[in-house]
C-alpha positions in Angstrom: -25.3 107.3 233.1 -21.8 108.5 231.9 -20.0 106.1 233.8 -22.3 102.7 232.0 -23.0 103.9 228.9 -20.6 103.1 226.8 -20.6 99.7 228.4 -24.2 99.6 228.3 -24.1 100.2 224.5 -21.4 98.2 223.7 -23.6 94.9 221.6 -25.5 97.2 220.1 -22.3 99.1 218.6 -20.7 96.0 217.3 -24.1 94.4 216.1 -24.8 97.4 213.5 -24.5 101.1 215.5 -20.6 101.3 214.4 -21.9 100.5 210.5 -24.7 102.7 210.9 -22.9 105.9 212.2 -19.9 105.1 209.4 -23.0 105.1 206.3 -24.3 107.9 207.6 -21.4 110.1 209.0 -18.8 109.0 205.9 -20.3 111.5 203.7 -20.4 114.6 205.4 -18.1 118.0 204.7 -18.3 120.9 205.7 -19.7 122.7 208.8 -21.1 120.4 210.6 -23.2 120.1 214.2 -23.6 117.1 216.4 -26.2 117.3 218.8 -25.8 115.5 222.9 -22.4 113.8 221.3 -22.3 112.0 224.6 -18.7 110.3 224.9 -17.9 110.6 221.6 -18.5 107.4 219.7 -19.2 109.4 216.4 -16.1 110.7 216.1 -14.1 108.5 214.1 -16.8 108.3 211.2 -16.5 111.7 210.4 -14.5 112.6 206.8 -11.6 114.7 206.4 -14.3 116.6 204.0 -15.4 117.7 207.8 -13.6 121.0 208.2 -15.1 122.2 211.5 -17.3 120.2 214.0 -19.2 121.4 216.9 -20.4 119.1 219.3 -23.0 119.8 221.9 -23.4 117.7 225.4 -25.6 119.4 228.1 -24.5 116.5 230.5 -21.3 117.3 232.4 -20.6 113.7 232.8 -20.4 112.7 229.5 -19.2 115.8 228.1 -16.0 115.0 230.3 -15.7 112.1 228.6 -16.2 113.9 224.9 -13.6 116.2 225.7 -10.9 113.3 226.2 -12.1 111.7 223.0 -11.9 114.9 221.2 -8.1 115.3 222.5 -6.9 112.0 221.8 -8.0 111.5 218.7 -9.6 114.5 216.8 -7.9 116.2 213.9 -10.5 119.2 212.7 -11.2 122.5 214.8 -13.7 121.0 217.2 -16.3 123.1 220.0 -17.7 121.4 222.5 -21.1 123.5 223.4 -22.9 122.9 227.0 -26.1 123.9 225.3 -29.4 121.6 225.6 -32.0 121.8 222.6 -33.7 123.9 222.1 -31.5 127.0 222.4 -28.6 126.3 220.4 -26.4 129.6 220.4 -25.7 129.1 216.5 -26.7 131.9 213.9 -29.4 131.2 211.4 -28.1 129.2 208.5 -24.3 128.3 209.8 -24.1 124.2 209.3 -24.2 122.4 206.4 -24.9 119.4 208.5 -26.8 118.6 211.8 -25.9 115.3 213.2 -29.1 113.3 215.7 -27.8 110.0 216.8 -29.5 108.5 220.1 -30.5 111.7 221.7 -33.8 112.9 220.8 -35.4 110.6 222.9 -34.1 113.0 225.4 -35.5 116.5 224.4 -38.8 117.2 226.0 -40.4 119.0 223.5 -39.2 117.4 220.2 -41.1 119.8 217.8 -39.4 123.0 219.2 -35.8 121.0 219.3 -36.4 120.4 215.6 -37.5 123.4 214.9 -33.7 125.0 216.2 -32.0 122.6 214.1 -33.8 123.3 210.6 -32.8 127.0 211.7 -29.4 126.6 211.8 -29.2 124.7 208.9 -28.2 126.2 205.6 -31.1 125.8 202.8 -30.0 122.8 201.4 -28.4 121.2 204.6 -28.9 117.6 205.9 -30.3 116.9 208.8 -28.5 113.4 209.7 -30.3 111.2 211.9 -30.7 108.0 213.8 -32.8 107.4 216.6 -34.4 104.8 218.8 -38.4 105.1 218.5 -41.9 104.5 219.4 -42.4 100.2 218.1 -45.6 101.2 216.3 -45.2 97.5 214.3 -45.0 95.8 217.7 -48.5 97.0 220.1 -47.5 94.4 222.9 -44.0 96.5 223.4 -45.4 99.9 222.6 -47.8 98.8 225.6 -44.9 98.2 227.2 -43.3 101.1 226.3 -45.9 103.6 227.3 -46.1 101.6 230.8 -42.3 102.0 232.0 -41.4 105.7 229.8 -41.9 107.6 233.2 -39.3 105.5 235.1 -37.0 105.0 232.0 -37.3 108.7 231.9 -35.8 108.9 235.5 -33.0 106.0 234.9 -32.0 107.2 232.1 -31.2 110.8 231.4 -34.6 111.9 230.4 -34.7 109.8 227.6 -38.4 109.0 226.0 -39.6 105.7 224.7 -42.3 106.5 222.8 -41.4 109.6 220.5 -42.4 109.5 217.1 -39.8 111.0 215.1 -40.0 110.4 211.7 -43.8 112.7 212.0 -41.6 115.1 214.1 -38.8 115.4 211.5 -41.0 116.2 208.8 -43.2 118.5 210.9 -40.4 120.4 211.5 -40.1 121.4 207.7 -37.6 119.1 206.5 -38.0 116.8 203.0 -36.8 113.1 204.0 -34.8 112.3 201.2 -33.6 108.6 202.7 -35.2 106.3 205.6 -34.7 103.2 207.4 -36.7 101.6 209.8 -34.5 99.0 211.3 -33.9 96.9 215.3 -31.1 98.1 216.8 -29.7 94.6 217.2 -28.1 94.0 221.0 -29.9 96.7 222.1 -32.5 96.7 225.1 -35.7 95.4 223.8 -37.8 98.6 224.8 -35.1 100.9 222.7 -34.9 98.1 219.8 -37.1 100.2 216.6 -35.3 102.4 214.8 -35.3 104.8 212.3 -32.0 106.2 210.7 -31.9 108.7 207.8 -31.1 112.1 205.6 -33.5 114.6 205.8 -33.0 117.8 204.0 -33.6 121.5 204.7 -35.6 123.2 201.4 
């Protein structure tokens, strides 16, 4: 998966992920979390406001590939954390911002992942998100959807096709503040809805 994603992703990026990530990253200072960075495409959006980042990538593959990005180009005191979600080893209230771009379609049990993040978020912290999702406006591909999730699951690093995030998000306790429900243009047609955000922690 680490050695065709970037490759894999690449329309999508130049149709509207490389605008999205800069609206939403742009404005961030601050502590600040990124969860499953992958290989590191978020990295130039972030602000010189950004005094620390911490990036988490559970998959040794890509995380190979986020170290090399984080050397060539990084200029802020940057971790790189092995950790999956849940389970962050973060203390209670430590970020001002959690980052969720494209990855949690992977976590298995979504409600608990969430659940860590609005814990180590400071009261007041964003939760920054975008995320490929369930096509509740489209039945005939949420049909499909549901059909090919357990082999897309197995292709493709665990990733879901049907999670509902937005319900999950708020579930978890946070106040959406801003939402988008948008296609990920260039993307595969099954990982095409999209929701993008700021949620906050009360």
């Amino acid at each position: 998966m680490a050695t065709i994603y970037d490759r894999f992703m690449q329309g999508a990026e130049e149709a509207c992920l490389a605008r999205w990530r800069a609206e939403l990253l742009g404005g961030l200072e601050g502590e600040v979390l990124e969860i499953g960075a992958g290989t590191g495409a978020s990295l130039p959006h972030y602000s010189a406001g950004v005094t620390r980042l911490t990036l988490t990538e559970p998959d040794r593959h890509m995380r190979g590939k986020l170290e090399a990005a984080v050397r060539s180009g990084n200029q802020r005191p940057t971790t790189i954390l092995d950790t999956p979600l849940p389970g962050l080893p973060l203390e209670d209230g430590s970020c001002d911002a959690v980052v969720s771009i494209l990855v949690l379609c992977s976590v298995p049990d979504l409600d608990a992942g969430l659940a860590d993040l609005h814990r180590v978020l400071r009261p007041g912290g964003s939760l920054v998100f975008l995320e490929h999702v369930a096509a509740e406006g489209r039945p005939d591909r949420l049909k499909w959807q549901r059909r090919l999730e357990p082999i897309w699951k197995r292709v493709a690093g665990g990733c879901h096709l049907t999670h509902r995030t937005e319900d999950a998000i708020r579930r978890a306790g946070f106040i959406i503040e801003e939402i988008q429900r948008e296609s990920m243009r260039k993307s595969h047609k099954l990982v095409r809805a999209s929701v993008r955000g700021i949620a906050r922690r009360s």
